[in-house]
N, C-alpha and C positions, 0 to 999 in steps of 0.2 A: 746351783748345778742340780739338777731334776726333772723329773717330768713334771707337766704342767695338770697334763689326765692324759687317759686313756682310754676309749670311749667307741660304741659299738654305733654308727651312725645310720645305719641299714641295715638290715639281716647279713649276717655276713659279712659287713666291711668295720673295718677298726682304722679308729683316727685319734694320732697321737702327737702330741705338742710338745717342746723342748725349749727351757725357758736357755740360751745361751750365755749363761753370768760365769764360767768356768775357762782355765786356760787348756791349752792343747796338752800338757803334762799330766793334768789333776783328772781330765776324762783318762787317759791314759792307764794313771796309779788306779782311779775307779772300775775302769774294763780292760782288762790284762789280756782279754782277747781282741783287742785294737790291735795289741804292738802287731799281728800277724799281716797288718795293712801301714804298716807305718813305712817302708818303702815307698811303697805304692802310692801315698799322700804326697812325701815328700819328693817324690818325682815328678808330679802330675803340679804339686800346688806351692808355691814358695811365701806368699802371704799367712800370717797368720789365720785370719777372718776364714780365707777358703778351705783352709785346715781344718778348723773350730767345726765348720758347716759338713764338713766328711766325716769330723768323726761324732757330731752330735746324734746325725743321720741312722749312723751305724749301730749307736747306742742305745738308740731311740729304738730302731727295730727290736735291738736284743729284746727290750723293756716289752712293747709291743707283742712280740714271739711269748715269753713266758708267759705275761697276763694269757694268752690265746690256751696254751695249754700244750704248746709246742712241744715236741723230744728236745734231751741234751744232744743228741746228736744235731740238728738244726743251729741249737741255740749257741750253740760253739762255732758255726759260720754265716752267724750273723750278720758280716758285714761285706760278704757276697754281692754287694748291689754292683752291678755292669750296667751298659748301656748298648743301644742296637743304635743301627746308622742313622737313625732321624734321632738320637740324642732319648728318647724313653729308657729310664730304669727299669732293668731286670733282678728280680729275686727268684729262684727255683720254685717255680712251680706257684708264682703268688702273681696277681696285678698289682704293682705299684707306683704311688706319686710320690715326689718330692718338692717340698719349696722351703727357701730362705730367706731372714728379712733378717733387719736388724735387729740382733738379741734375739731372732727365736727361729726354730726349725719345725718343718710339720711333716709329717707321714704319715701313708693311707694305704691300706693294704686289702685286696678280699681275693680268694681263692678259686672265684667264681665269675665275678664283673669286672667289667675295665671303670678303673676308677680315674681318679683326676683330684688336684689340690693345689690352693695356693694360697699366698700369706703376705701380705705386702703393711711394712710399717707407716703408722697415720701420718703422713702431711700432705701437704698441700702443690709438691711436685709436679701430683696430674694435674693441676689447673693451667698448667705452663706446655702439656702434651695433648689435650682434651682432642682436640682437632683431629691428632690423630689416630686416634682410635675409637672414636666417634663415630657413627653415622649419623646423618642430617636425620634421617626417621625415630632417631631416638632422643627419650628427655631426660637429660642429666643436669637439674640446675643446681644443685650445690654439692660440694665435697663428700660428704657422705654417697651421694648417689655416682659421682661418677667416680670413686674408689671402688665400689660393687660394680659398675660397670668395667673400668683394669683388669680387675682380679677373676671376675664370672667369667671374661672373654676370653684369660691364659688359664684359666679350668679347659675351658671348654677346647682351647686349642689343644691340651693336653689331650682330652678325652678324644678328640678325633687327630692325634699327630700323625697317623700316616697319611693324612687329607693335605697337611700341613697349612692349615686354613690363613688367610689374611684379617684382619680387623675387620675390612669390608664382608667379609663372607660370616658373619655371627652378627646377629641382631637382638637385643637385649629386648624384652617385650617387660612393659609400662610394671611398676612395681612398686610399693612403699616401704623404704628403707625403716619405720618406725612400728610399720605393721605386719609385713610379710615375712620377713626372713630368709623371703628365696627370692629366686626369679628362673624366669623360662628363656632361653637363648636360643634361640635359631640357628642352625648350621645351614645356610643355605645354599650350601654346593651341595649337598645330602638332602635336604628337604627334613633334619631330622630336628629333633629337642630337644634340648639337654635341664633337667630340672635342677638347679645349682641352687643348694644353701649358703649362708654368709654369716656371718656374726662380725659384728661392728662392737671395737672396745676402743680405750681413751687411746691404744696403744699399735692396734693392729686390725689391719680387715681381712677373715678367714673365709675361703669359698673354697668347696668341696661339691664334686656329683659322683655318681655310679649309671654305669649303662649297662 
């Protein structure tokens, strides 16, 4: 039950990991300022897992807010996070992402840029979907590359949601999963870039951008 890090990924933006091994009571006993959203869970979420992911989120900010240098007054309604009608997270006065995978939670925050995040745990599921989120123009021939292609593509859809982009309208441009670290995405309803980092471990593929 912890943060994983904390971590300043661009001038200004902060990106923070949640390793999810805790139950819905113990975050609870841990951040006393949950209980004030525990209706609100409990209405919205009847699964444990989608509980877990609400309130990791919220804790995760707290954690995030302090390391920044946040007021108390902030950090006591840290788990403020809403949504607007295309489904984007709002926080007062911050841009922020959200994603969840199994066992972990990730949040991105900057006060400045539209940011974007995503987290998808390692198997081998996308080789069973490739097709569809694919483009024929791009080369994804083993698991490693088209996990970074999933994940760089719902950054990026994040990063441009009011566009509300399809798979087809994002092109992943040629990258080396072993040497680069990023890749460049094309939003081609916008003609725009999105430069998206990734990090690949035994357990999870992480992609994050800022615009």
């Amino acid at each position: 039950m912890a943060v994983v890090n904390i971590r300043e990924v661009y001038p200004g933006v902060s990106l923070g990991l949640w390793q999810m091994d805790e139950t819905v009571e113990q975050l609870f006993e841990a951040y006393p300022l949950l209980q004030a959203y525990r209706s609100q869970m409990e209405e919205k979420y009847k699964n444990d897992g989608r509980k877990l992911e609400f309130l990791a989120i919220r804790a995760l900010m707290y954690e995030m807010l302090k390391t920044n240098g946040a007021p108390k007054g902030l950090l006591s309604h840290a788990g403020d996070i809403t949504h607007n009608e295309a489904g984007k997270p709002l926080f007062r006065g911050y841009h922020i992402s959200v994603s969840h995978t199994k066992g972990y939670a990730a949040l991105i925050l900057s006060k400045n840029q539209e940011v974007a995040v995503d987290i998808e745990y390692f198997s081998d599921r996308v080789e069973r979907i490739a097709s569809k989120f694919l483009r024929k123009d791009e080369k994804a021939e083993d698991l490693d590359a088209k996990l970074v292609h999933w994940c760089a593509k719902e950054t990026v859809f994040k990063l441009f949601s009011e566009e509300k982009l399809m798979f087809e309208d994002m092109r992943v441009k040629p990258f080396d999963t072993m040497a680069d670290w990023s890749c460049d995405v094309e939003n081609l309803k916008s003609r725009k870039t999105a430069h998206v980092d990734f990090e690949l471990t035994m357990e999870f593929v992480l992609t994050y951008a800022a615009l």
